[in-house]
C-alpha positions as CSV (number, residue, x, y, z in Angstrom):
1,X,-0.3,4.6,-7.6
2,X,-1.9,3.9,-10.8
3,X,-4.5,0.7,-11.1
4,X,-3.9,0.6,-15.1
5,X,-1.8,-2.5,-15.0
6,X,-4.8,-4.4,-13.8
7,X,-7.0,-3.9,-16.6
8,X,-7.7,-7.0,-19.3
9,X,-7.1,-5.7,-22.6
10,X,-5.2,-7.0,-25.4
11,X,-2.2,-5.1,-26.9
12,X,-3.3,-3.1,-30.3
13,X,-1.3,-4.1,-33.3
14,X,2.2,-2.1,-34.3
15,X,0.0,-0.6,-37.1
16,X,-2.9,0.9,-34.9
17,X,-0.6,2.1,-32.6
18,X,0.7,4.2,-35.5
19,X,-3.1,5.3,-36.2
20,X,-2.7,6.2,-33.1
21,X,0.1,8.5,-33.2
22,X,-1.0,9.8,-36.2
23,X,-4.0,10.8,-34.6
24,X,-2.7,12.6,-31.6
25,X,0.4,14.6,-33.7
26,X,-2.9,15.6,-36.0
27,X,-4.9,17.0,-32.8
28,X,-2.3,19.2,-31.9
29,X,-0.5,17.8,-29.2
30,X,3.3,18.2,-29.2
31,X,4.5,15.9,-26.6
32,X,3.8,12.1,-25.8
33,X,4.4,9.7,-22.9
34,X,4.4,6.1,-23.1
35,X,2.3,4.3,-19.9
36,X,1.5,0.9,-19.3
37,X,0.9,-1.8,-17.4
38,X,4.8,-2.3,-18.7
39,X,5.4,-0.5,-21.9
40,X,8.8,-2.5,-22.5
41,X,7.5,-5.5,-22.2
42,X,6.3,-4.6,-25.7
43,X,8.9,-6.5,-28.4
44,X,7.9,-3.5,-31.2
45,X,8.2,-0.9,-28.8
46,X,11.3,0.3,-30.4
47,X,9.8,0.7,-34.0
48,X,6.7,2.6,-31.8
49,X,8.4,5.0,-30.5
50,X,10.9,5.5,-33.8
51,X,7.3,6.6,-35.4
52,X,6.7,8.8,-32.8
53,X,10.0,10.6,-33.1
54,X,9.7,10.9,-36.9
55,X,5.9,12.7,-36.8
56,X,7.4,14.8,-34.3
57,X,6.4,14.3,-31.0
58,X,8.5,14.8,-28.1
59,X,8.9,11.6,-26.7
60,X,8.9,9.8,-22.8
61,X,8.4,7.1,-21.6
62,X,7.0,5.5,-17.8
63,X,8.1,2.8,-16.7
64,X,8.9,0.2,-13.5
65,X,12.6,-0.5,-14.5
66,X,13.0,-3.8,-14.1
67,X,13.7,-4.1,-17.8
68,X,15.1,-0.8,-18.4
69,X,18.8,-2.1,-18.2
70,X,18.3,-5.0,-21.1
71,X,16.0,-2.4,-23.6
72,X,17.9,0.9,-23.0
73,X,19.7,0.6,-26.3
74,X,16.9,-0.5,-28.2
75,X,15.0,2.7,-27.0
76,X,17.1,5.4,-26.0
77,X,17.6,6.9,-30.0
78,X,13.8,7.5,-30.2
79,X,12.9,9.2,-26.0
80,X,14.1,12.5,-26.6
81,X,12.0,13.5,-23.4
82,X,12.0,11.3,-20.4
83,X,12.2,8.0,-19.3
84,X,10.4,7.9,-15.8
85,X,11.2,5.3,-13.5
86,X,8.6,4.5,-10.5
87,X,10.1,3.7,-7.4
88,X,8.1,3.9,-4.6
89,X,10.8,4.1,-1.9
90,X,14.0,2.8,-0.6
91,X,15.0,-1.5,-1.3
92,X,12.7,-3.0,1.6
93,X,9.4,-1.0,1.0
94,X,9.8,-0.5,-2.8
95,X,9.7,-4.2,-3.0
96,X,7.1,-5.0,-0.4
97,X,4.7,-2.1,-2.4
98,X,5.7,-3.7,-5.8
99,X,4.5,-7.1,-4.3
100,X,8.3,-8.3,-6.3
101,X,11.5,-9.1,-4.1
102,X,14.2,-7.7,-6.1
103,X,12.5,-5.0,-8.7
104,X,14.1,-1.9,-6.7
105,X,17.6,-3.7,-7.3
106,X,16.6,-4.0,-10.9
107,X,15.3,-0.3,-11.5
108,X,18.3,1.1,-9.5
109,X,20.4,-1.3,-12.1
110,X,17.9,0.3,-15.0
111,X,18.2,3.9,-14.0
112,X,22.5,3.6,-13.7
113,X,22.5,2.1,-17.0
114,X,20.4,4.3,-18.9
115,X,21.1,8.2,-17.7
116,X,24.1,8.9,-19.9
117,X,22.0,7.6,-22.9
118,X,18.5,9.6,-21.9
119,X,17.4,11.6,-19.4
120,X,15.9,9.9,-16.4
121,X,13.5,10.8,-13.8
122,X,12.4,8.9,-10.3
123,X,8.6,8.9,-10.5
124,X,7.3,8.5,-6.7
125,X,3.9,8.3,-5.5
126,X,3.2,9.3,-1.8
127,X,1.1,6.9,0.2
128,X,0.6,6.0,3.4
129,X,2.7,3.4,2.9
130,X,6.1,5.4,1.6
131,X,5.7,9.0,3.2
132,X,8.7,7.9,5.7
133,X,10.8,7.8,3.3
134,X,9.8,10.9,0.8
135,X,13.2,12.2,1.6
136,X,15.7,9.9,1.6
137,X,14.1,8.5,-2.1
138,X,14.7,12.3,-3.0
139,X,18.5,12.4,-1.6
140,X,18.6,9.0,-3.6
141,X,18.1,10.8,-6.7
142,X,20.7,13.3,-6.0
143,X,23.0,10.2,-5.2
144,X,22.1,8.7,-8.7
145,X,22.2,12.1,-10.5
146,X,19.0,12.1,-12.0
147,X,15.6,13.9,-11.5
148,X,12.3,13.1,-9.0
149,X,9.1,14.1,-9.3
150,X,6.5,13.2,-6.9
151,X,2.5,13.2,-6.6
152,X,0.3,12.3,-3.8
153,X,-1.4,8.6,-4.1
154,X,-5.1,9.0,-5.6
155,X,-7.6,6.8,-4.2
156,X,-8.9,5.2,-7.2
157,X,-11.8,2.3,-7.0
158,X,-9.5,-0.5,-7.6
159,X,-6.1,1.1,-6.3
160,X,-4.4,-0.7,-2.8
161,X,-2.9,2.6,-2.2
162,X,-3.9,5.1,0.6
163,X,-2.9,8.6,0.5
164,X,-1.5,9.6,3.7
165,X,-3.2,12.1,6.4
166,X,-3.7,15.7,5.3
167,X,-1.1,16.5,8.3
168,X,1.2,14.2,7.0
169,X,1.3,15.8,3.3
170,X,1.1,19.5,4.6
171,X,4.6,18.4,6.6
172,X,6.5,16.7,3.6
173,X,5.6,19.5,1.2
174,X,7.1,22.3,3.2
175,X,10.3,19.5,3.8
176,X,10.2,19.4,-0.1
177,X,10.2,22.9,-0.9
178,X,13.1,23.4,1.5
179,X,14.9,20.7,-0.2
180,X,14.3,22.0,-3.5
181,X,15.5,25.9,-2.6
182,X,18.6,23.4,-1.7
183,X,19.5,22.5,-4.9
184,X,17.9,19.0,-4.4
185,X,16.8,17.5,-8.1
186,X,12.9,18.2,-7.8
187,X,11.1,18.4,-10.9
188,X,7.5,19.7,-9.7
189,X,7.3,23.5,-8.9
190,X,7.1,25.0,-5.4
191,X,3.5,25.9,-6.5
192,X,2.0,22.1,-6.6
193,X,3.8,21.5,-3.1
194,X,1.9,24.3,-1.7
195,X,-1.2,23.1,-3.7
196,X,-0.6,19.4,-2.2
197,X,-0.3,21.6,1.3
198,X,-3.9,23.2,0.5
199,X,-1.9,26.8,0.8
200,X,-2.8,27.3,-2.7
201,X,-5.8,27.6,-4.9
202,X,-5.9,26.1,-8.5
203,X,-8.1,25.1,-11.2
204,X,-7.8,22.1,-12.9
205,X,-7.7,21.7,-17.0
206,X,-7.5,18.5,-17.8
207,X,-7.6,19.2,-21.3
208,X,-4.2,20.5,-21.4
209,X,-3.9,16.6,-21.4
210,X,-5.3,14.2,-23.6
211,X,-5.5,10.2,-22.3
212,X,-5.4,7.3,-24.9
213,X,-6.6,4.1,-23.3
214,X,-5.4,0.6,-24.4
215,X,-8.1,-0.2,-27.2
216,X,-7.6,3.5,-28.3
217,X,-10.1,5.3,-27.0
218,X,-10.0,8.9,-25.7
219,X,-10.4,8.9,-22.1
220,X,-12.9,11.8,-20.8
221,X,-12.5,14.0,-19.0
222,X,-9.7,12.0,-17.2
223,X,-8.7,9.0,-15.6
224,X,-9.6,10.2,-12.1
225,X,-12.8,11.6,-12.8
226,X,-14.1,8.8,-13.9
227,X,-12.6,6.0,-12.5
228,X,-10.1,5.8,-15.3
229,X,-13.6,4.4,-17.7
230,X,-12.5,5.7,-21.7
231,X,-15.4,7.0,-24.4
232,X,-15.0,7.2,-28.0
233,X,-12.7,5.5,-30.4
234,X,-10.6,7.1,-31.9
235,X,-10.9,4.8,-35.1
236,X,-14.7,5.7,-35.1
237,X,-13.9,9.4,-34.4
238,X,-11.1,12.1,-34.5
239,X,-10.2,13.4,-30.9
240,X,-10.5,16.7,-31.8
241,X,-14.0,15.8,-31.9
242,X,-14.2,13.9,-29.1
243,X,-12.7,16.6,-26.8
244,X,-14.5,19.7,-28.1
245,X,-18.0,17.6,-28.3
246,X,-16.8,17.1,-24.2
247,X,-19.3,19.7,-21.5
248,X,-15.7,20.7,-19.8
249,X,-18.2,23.0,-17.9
250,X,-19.4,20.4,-15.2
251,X,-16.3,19.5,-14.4
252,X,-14.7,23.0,-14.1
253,X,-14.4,23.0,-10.5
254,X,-13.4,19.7,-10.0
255,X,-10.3,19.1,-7.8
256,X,-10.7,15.0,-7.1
257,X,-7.0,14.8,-7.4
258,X,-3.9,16.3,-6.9
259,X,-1.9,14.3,-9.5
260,X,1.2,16.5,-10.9
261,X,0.1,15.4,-14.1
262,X,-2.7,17.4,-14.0
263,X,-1.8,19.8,-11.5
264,X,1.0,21.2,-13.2
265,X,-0.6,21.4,-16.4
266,X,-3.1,23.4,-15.0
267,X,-0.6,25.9,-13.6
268,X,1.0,26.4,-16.9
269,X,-2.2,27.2,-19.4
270,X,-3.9,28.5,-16.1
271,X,-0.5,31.2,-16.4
272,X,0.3,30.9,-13.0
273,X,3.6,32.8,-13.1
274,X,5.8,30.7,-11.1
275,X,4.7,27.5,-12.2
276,X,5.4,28.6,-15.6
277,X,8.5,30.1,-15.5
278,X,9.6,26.9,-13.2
279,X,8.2,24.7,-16.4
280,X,9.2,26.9,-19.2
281,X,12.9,28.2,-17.6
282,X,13.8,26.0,-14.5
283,X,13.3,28.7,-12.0
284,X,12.7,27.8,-8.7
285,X,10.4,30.0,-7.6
C-alpha cells in the first residue's frame, strides 16, 4: 500500500498542473495516470484531465472509489485508459485496512456505476493483512466484470502495511497463474507472478516510468528507492534533463520492490517475450 496520502503538500493550481502536462507530453511520454492521496476529491479534476486528453496522452486514473459513483460523469469523456479502483479485499477487511466503515460498499457502488462508461480495473495490494482473500477479491472481479491487477505490499518507511511471508507469496502466485490460464480477469502477466515467486530473474528500469510528485517535482530514481523523497522542479528544469542528468548506473541492479508498476515495465523495454506479447497483444503466456 502506498504512504502518498500522508504527505502535507498543498494542491498546485489548475494552471501548473497544465505546466505539468505540458511538460511530460513534451518528454516523450505517451501515457499518464492520475494518483493521489484522492484525485477526485479535486473540483477541477475534470478540466485536468480534458487537457490531458487534448495534448494527447492516454489517460487513467487511481483511485479509492468512494467518490467514483457521484464524479463518473464528470470524468469518464476525458480517461480513455483506466480508472483503477483499490480494494484491498472483501467488505469486512477492506474496511478495517481502509481504517473507513463503509468505503468497500462505496467503491463496489463506484466500480458498478462507472464500467459501461470507462474501463475499470480492481487494484489490490497483497499484505499480510489481505493474502486470505487474494482469491476470492479476484473471483469478485470476474462477478463485477471488470479487470484486477495485483502487486505485493512494499514496505515503505512510513507505510502500516506488511508484505506477507515469502512462502505465502510463492503459494498465491502459482494459485494466480492457474487462475489466469482459467480465463479469470488478471491483468499482470504470468512473468511478474513467477517474478513475485522468485522463479524468475529481471532487471528493473525505472525509467520506463517517470514520477511527478505533488509540488511538481520529478521523483528520482523512484518512489521506492528513495523512500518516495522527489528532486528537481520541473518549473526550474525540463525532465528530460532531470532524467538523463540521473547516474541510472548505481541503481542498475536494484530489485527493492516488486511493484507491477515497475516490474512490468521492465519486462516490456527489457523485451522479455511473454511479458510483451501479454502487454502489447493480451496473450497469456
Amino acid at each position: 500500500m502506498c504512504p502518498f496520502w500522508k504527505r502535507s503538500s498543498e494542491n498546485l493550481s489548475t494552471q501548473k498542473e497544465k505546466q505539468i502536462l505540458k511538460q511530460i507530453y513534451d518528454s516523450g511520454v505517451c501515457a499518464v495516470g492520475f494518483e493521489g492521496g484522492e484525485p477526485l476529491l479535486r473540483k477541477d479534476l475534470p478540466e485536468i484531465l480534458a487537457y490531458s486528453r487534448s495534448l494527447p496522452l492516454h489517460t487513467s486514473l487511481i483511485t479509492n472509489g468512494t467518490l467514483l459513483k457521484s464524479r463518473i460523469d464528470e470524468i469518464a469523456p476525458y480517461i480513455n485508459g483506466i480508472v483503477f479502483v483499490s480494494l484491498d479485499g472483501l467488505e469486512k477487511t477492506h474496511d478495517q485496512i481502509r481504517g473507513v466503515n463503509g468505503c468497500f460498499k462505496r467503491a463496489i457502488e463506484g466500480i458498478n456505476a462507472a464500467k459501461k462508461k470507462v474501463s475499470i480495473t480492481i487494484n489490490m495490494t497483497i499484505m499480510a493483512d489481505n493474502i486470505h482473500e487474494v482469491e476470492e477479491t479476484v473471483k469478485l472481479a470476474k462477478d463485477l466484470g471488470v479487470r484486477i491487477v495485483l502487486s505485493v505490499a512494499h514496505e515503505y518507511c512510513n507505510a502500516n502495511a506488511s508484505a506477507p511471508e515469502a512462502g505465502e507469496i510463492k503459494k498465491i502466485a502459482k494459485r494466480l497463474i492457474e487462475l489466469k490460464k482459467k480465463g479469470y480477469p488478471i491483468m499482470n502477466s504470468i512473468s511478474y507472478f513467477r517474478i513475485i515467486a522468485k522463479e524468475k530473474n529481471w532487471q528493473c528500469k525505472p525509467w520506463a516510468m517517470v514520477n511527478i510528485d505533488p509540488n511538481g517535482k520529478v521523483v528520482l530514481p523512484c518512489y521506492v528507492h528513495n523512500d518516495y523523497a522527489s528532486s528537481a522542479s520541473i518549473f526550474e528544469t525540463d525532465i528530460k534533463s532531470g532524467v538523463s542528468g540521473f547516474n541510472w548506473e548505481k541503481i542498475k541492479n536494484c530489485q527493492k520492490c516488486s511493484l507491477h508498476c515497475y516490474v512490468e515495465p521492465s519486462l516490456a523495454v527489457s523485451w522479455d517475450f511473454k511479458a510483451y506479447m501479454h502487454w502489447a497483444f493480451h496473450f497469456n503466456i
